[in-house]
C-alpha positions as CSV (number, residue, x, y, z in Angstrom):
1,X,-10.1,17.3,-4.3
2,X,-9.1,19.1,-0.9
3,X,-5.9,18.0,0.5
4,X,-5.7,17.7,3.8
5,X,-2.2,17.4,6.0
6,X,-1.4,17.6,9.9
7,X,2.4,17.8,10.9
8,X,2.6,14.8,13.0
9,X,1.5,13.0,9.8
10,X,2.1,14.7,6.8
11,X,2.8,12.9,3.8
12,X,5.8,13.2,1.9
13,X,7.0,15.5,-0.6
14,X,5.3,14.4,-3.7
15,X,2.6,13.0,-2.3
16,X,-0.5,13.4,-1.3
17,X,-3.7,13.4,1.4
18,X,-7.3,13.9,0.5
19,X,-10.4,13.3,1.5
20,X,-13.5,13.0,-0.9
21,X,-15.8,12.6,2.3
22,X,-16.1,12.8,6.0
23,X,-14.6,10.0,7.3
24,X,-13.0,8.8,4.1
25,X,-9.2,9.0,3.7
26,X,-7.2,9.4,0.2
27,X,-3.4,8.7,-0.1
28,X,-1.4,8.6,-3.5
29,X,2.1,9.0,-4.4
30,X,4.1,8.4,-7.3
31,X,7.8,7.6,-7.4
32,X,10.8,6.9,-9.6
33,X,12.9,3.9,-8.2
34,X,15.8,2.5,-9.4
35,X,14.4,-1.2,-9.8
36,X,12.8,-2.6,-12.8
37,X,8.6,-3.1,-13.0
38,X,8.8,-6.3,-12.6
39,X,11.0,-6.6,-9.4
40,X,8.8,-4.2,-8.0
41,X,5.5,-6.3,-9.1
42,X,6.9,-9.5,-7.5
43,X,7.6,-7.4,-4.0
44,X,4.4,-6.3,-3.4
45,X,2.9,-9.5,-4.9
46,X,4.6,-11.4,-2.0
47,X,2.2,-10.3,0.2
48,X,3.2,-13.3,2.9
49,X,6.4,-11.3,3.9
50,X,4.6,-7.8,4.7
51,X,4.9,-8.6,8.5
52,X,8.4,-8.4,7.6
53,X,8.7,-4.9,6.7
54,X,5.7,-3.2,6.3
55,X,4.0,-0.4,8.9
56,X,2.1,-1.9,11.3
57,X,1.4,-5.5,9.6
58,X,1.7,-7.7,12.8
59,X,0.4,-11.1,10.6
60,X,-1.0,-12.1,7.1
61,X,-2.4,-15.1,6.4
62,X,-3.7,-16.3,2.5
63,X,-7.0,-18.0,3.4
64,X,-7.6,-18.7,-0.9
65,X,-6.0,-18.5,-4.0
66,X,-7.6,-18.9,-7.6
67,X,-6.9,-17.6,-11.4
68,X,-9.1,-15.9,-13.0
69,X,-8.6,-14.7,-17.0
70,X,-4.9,-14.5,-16.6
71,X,-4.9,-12.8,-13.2
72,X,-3.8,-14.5,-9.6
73,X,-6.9,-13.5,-6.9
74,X,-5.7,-14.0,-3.7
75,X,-8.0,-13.6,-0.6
76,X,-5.5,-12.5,2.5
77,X,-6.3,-11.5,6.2
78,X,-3.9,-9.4,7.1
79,X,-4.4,-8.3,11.2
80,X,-2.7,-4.1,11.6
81,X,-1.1,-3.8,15.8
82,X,0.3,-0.5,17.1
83,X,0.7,-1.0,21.0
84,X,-2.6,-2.1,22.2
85,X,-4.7,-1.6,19.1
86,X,-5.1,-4.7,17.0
87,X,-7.5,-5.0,13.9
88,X,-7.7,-7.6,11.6
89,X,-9.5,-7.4,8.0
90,X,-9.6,-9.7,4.8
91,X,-9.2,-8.5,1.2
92,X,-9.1,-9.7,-1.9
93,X,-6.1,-9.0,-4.0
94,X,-6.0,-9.4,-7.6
95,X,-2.4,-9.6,-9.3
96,X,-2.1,-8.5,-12.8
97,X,1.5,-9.3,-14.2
98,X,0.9,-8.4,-17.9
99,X,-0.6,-4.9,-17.0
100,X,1.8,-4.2,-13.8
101,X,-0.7,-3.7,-11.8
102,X,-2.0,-4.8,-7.9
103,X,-5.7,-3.9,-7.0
104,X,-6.5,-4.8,-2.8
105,X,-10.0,-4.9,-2.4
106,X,-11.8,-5.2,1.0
107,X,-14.2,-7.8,2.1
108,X,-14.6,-7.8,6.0
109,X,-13.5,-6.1,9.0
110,X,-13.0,-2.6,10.8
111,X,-13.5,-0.7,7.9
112,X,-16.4,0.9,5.7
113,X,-14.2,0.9,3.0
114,X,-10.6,0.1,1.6
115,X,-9.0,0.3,-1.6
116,X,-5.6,0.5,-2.7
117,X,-3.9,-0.1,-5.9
118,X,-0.6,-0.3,-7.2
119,X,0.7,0.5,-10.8
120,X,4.7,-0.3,-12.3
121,X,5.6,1.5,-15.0
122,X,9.1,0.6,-16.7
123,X,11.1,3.5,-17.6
124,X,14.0,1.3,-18.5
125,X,15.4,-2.0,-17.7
126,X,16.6,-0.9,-14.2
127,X,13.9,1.7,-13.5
128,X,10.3,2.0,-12.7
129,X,7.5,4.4,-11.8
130,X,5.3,2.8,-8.8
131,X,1.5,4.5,-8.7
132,X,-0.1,4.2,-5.2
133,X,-3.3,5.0,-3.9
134,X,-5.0,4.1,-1.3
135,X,-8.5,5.1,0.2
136,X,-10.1,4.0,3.8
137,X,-13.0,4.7,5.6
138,X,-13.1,3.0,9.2
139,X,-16.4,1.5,10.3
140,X,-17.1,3.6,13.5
141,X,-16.4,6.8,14.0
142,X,-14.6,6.6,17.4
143,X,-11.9,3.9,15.9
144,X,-11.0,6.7,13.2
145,X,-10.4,9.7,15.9
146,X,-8.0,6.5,17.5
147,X,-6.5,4.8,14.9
148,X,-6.8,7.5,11.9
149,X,-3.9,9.4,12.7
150,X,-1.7,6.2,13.4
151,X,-3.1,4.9,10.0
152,X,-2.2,8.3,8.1
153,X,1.4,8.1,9.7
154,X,1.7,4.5,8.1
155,X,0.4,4.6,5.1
156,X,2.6,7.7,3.9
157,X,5.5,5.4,4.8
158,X,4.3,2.3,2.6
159,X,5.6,3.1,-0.7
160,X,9.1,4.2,0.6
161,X,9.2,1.0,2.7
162,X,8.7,-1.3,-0.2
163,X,11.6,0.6,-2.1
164,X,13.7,0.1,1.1
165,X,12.7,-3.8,1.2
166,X,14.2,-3.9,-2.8
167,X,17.1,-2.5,-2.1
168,X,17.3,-4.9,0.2
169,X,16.6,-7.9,-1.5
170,X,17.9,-6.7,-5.3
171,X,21.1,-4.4,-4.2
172,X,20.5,-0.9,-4.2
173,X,21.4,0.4,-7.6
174,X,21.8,3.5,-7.4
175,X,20.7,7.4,-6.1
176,X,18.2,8.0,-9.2
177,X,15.2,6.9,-7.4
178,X,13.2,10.1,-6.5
179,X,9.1,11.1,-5.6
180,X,7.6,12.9,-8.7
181,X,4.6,14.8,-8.7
Protein backbone atom coordinates (compact mmCIF):
# COMPACT_ATOMS: atom_id res chain seq x y z
CA UNK A 1 0.00 0.00 0.00
CA UNK A 2 1.49 3.49 -0.98
CA UNK A 3 2.13 5.75 1.95
CA UNK A 4 1.42 8.96 1.61
CA UNK A 5 2.64 12.03 4.11
CA UNK A 6 2.62 16.02 3.85
CA UNK A 7 4.66 17.99 6.49
CA UNK A 8 1.96 19.94 7.91
CA UNK A 9 0.37 16.56 8.73
CA UNK A 10 2.60 13.87 8.84
CA UNK A 11 1.97 11.14 11.13
CA UNK A 12 4.17 10.06 13.78
CA UNK A 13 7.15 8.01 13.88
CA UNK A 14 5.85 4.58 13.85
CA UNK A 15 2.93 5.18 12.13
CA UNK A 16 1.49 5.35 9.24
CA UNK A 17 -0.73 7.11 6.09
CA UNK A 18 -2.06 5.30 3.09
CA UNK A 19 -4.41 5.42 0.78
CA UNK A 20 -5.93 2.29 -1.02
CA UNK A 21 -8.06 4.73 -3.32
CA UNK A 22 -8.60 8.26 -4.45
CA UNK A 23 -10.37 9.86 -1.94
CA UNK A 24 -9.98 7.16 0.66
CA UNK A 25 -7.66 7.79 3.63
CA UNK A 26 -5.72 4.98 5.83
CA UNK A 27 -4.12 5.67 9.32
CA UNK A 28 -2.60 2.89 11.71
CA UNK A 29 -0.21 3.00 14.45
CA UNK A 30 0.83 0.71 17.01
CA UNK A 31 2.13 1.58 20.43
CA UNK A 32 3.55 0.17 23.68
CA UNK A 33 1.91 2.09 26.75
CA UNK A 34 2.55 1.62 30.14
CA UNK A 35 -1.18 0.83 31.20
CA UNK A 36 -2.65 -2.50 31.29
CA UNK A 37 -5.33 -3.80 28.27
CA UNK A 38 -7.96 -3.47 30.17
CA UNK A 39 -7.59 0.25 31.34
CA UNK A 40 -6.98 1.07 28.00
CA UNK A 41 -10.25 -0.97 26.76
CA UNK A 42 -12.49 0.97 29.36
CA UNK A 43 -10.90 4.54 27.97
CA UNK A 44 -11.82 4.24 24.72
CA UNK A 45 -15.03 2.32 25.58
CA UNK A 46 -16.16 5.54 27.43
CA UNK A 47 -16.91 7.13 24.44
CA UNK A 48 -19.29 9.91 26.32
CA UNK A 49 -16.09 11.71 27.55
CA UNK A 50 -14.32 12.08 24.02
CA UNK A 51 -15.38 15.79 23.87
CA UNK A 52 -13.18 15.95 26.76
CA UNK A 53 -9.99 15.18 25.23
CA UNK A 54 -10.17 13.98 21.94
CA UNK A 55 -9.17 16.16 18.47
CA UNK A 56 -11.85 17.90 17.25
CA UNK A 57 -14.95 16.05 19.13
CA UNK A 58 -17.10 19.15 19.94
CA UNK A 59 -20.26 16.64 21.21
CA UNK A 60 -21.19 12.85 21.43
CA UNK A 61 -24.36 11.78 22.12
CA UNK A 62 -25.40 7.67 22.58
CA UNK A 63 -28.74 7.62 20.75
CA UNK A 64 -28.96 3.31 21.54
CA UNK A 65 -27.45 0.70 23.35
CA UNK A 66 -27.98 -3.16 23.04
CA UNK A 67 -25.97 -6.65 23.65
CA UNK A 68 -25.42 -8.70 21.30
CA UNK A 69 -23.60 -12.47 21.85
CA UNK A 70 -21.45 -11.03 24.57
CA UNK A 71 -20.62 -7.79 22.95
CA UNK A 72 -22.02 -4.08 24.02
CA UNK A 73 -23.33 -2.26 20.46
CA UNK A 74 -23.57 1.17 20.94
CA UNK A 75 -24.99 3.56 18.26
CA UNK A 76 -23.31 7.21 19.00
CA UNK A 77 -23.52 10.62 17.01
CA UNK A 78 -20.53 12.18 17.57
CA UNK A 79 -20.62 16.00 15.70
CA UNK A 80 -16.30 16.84 14.61
CA UNK A 81 -15.89 21.33 14.86
CA UNK A 82 -12.62 23.07 13.80
CA UNK A 83 -13.44 26.85 13.61
CA UNK A 84 -16.33 27.13 11.35
CA UNK A 85 -16.50 23.65 10.07
CA UNK A 86 -18.95 21.45 11.84
CA UNK A 87 -20.01 17.81 10.84
CA UNK A 88 -21.86 15.47 12.61
CA UNK A 89 -22.05 11.60 11.79
CA UNK A 90 -23.50 8.41 13.65
CA UNK A 91 -21.68 5.05 14.08
CA UNK A 92 -22.12 2.08 15.50
CA UNK A 93 -19.65 0.84 17.95
CA UNK A 94 -19.28 -2.62 18.99
CA UNK A 95 -17.20 -3.32 22.35
CA UNK A 96 -15.60 -6.53 22.72
CA UNK A 97 -14.13 -6.96 26.27
CA UNK A 98 -13.12 -10.68 26.10
CA UNK A 99 -11.13 -10.20 22.71
CA UNK A 100 -9.85 -6.45 23.59
CA UNK A 101 -11.04 -5.11 20.84
CA UNK A 102 -13.28 -1.78 19.66
CA UNK A 103 -14.68 -1.86 16.02
CA UNK A 104 -16.52 1.96 14.95
CA UNK A 105 -18.63 1.44 12.16
CA UNK A 106 -20.38 4.23 10.13
CA UNK A 107 -24.00 4.57 9.51
CA UNK A 108 -24.82 8.23 8.32
CA UNK A 109 -23.34 11.47 7.70
CA UNK A 110 -20.42 13.44 5.69
CA UNK A 111 -18.70 10.54 4.83
CA UNK A 112 -18.60 7.69 2.07
CA UNK A 113 -16.95 5.66 4.41
CA UNK A 114 -15.47 5.24 8.04
CA UNK A 115 -13.93 2.52 9.89
CA UNK A 116 -11.72 2.40 12.72
CA UNK A 117 -10.75 -0.24 15.03
CA UNK A 118 -8.92 -0.59 18.06
CA UNK A 119 -7.02 -3.75 19.44
CA UNK A 120 -5.23 -4.18 23.37
CA UNK A 121 -2.83 -6.45 23.70
CA UNK A 122 -1.39 -7.22 27.38
CA UNK A 123 2.15 -7.50 27.51
CA UNK A 124 2.06 -7.61 31.21
CA UNK A 125 -0.02 -6.50 34.06
CA UNK A 126 0.91 -2.88 33.66
CA UNK A 127 1.56 -2.83 29.86
CA UNK A 128 -0.25 -2.94 26.69
CA UNK A 129 0.08 -2.83 22.86
CA UNK A 130 -2.95 -0.55 21.36
CA UNK A 131 -3.64 -1.40 17.35
CA UNK A 132 -5.30 1.48 15.53
CA UNK A 133 -6.54 1.99 12.29
CA UNK A 134 -8.69 3.95 10.85
CA UNK A 135 -9.99 4.47 7.21
CA UNK A 136 -12.28 7.56 5.80
CA UNK A 137 -13.59 8.57 2.72
CA UNK A 138 -15.56 11.93 2.83
CA UNK A 139 -18.83 12.05 0.76
CA UNK A 140 -18.00 15.02 -1.60
CA UNK A 141 -15.06 15.73 -2.96
CA UNK A 142 -14.79 19.47 -2.16
CA UNK A 143 -15.30 18.73 1.88
CA UNK A 144 -12.10 16.44 1.61
CA UNK A 145 -9.68 19.23 -0.18
CA UNK A 146 -11.34 21.33 3.14
CA UNK A 147 -11.51 19.22 5.92
CA UNK A 148 -8.94 16.29 4.71
CA UNK A 149 -5.95 17.92 5.86
CA UNK A 150 -7.53 19.03 9.27
CA UNK A 151 -8.76 15.41 9.58
CA UNK A 152 -5.21 13.86 8.74
CA UNK A 153 -3.67 16.37 11.45
CA UNK A 154 -6.25 14.84 13.98
CA UNK A 155 -6.37 11.60 13.56
CA UNK A 156 -2.43 11.11 13.83
CA UNK A 157 -2.91 12.62 17.25
CA UNK A 158 -5.75 10.18 18.50
CA UNK A 159 -3.85 7.39 19.71
CA UNK A 160 -1.29 9.56 21.66
CA UNK A 161 -4.23 11.58 23.12
CA UNK A 162 -5.90 8.53 24.62
CA UNK A 163 -2.48 7.54 26.26
CA UNK A 164 -2.26 11.17 27.52
CA UNK A 165 -6.00 10.93 28.97
CA UNK A 166 -4.71 7.52 31.03
CA UNK A 167 -2.05 8.99 32.38
CA UNK A 168 -4.34 11.20 33.48
CA UNK A 169 -6.89 9.28 34.92
CA UNK A 170 -4.63 5.95 36.09
CA UNK A 171 -1.11 7.98 37.11
CA UNK A 172 1.44 7.83 34.73
CA UNK A 173 3.55 4.81 35.35
CA UNK A 174 6.34 5.21 33.91
CA UNK A 175 8.68 6.18 30.60
CA UNK A 176 8.38 2.56 28.92
CA UNK A 177 5.54 3.54 26.71
CA UNK A 178 6.91 3.89 23.12
CA UNK A 179 5.45 3.71 19.13
CA UNK A 180 6.66 0.34 17.58
CA UNK A 181 6.60 -0.45 14.11
Amino acid sequence: MPVTTSRSCAPPAGSSWGSDAPGMRTFKTRRKVAHSAEDMFALVADVERYPEFVPLCESLKIRGRSTKEGKEVLVAGMTAAYKMFRETFTSRVTLDPENNEILVEYLDGPFSHLENRWRFEPLDDETSEIDFYLEYEFRRRSLQMLMGAMFDAAFSRFAEAFEKRADAIYGKRSSRARKVS
